[in-house]
N, C-alpha and C positions, 0 to 999 in steps of 0.2 A: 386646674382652673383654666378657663377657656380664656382667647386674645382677647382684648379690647381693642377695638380699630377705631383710629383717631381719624375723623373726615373735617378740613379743613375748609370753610366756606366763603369764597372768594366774596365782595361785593361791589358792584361797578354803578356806584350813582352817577346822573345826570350832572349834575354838580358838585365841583368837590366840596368835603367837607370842611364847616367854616375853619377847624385846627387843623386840616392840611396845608401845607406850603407848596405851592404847585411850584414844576420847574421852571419856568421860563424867566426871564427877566426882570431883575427889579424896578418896579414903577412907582416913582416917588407920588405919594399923595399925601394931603394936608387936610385933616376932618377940621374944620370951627363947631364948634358946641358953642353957644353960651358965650360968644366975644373970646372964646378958650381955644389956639392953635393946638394940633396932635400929630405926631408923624403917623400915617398908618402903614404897614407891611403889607403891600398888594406886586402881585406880580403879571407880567403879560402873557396874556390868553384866561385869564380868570376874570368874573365881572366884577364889580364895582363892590354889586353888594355883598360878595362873598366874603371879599378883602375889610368892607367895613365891619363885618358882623364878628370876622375872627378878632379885629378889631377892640371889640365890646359895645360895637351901638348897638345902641336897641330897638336894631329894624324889629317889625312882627314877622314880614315878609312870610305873609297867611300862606303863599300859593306856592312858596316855594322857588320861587325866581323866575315863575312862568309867565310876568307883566300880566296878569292878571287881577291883582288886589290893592296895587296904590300905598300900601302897605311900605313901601321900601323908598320914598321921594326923595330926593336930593336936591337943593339948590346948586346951581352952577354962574360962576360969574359969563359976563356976555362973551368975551373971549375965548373960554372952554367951550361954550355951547356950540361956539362955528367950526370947534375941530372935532363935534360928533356926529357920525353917521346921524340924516334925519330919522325923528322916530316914528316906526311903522304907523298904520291906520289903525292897530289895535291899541298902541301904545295914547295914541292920541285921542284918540273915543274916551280912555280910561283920563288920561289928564284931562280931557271937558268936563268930563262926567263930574271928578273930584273936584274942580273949579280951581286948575294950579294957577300958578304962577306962568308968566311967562320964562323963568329962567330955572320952573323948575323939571326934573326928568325924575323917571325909573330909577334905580342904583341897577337893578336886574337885567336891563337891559343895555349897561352902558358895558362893550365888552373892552377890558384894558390893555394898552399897547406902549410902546416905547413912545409914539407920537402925543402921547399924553401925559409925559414926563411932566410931573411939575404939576400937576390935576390937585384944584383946590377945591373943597366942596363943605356946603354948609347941610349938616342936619335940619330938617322940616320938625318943627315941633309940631 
């Protein structure tokens, strides 16, 4: 009988996946659903809506994390909002476009850090 050669196939997404636990730092977040607090497991260097999705919300998050589709919104209280990087010109086209809120952002585009210890964020129905 001839070998069978086992070829093992590495894969390197863009983003990790939402049941990965990346290594960096634990970053305390608090999801509200529905008047309902939740601890969620997010770590730093991972975005928002990675952490939310392994989570179990139920972003659509069409595009993939690429702030593309609006698909992934987050409300943020006014406090959070002043300790995130402004959002880009494309970020901002897409929230006129969608007609947000002002307190609300991407989840894909908010990337998480120790500075954000304590990040409360309400689900967009």
């Amino acid at each position: 009988m001839g070998e069978v050669e086992t070829i093992a196939l590495q894969q390197t997404p863009s983003e990790p996946l939402p049941d990965a636990i990346p290594p960096g730092a634990r970053v305390a977040v608090t999801l509200w659903e529905a008047g309902q607090a939740r601890d969620v497991e997010a770590h730093e260097g991972e975005s928002l809506m990675v952490a939310l999705k392994r989570a179990g919300l139920g972003l659509l998050a069409v595009c993939g994390g690429k702030g593309a589709c609006g698909t992934c919104r987050v409300a943020l209280a006014p406090q959070w909002l002043t300790q995130l990087s402004e959002p880009d010109k494309r970020e901002l086209r897409l929230l006129t476009h969608l007609k947000a809120r002002q307190d609300e952002r991407l989840s894909c585009r908010i990337l998480l850090s120790t500075a954000l210890n304590g990040l409360e964020v309400d689900a967009c129905e």
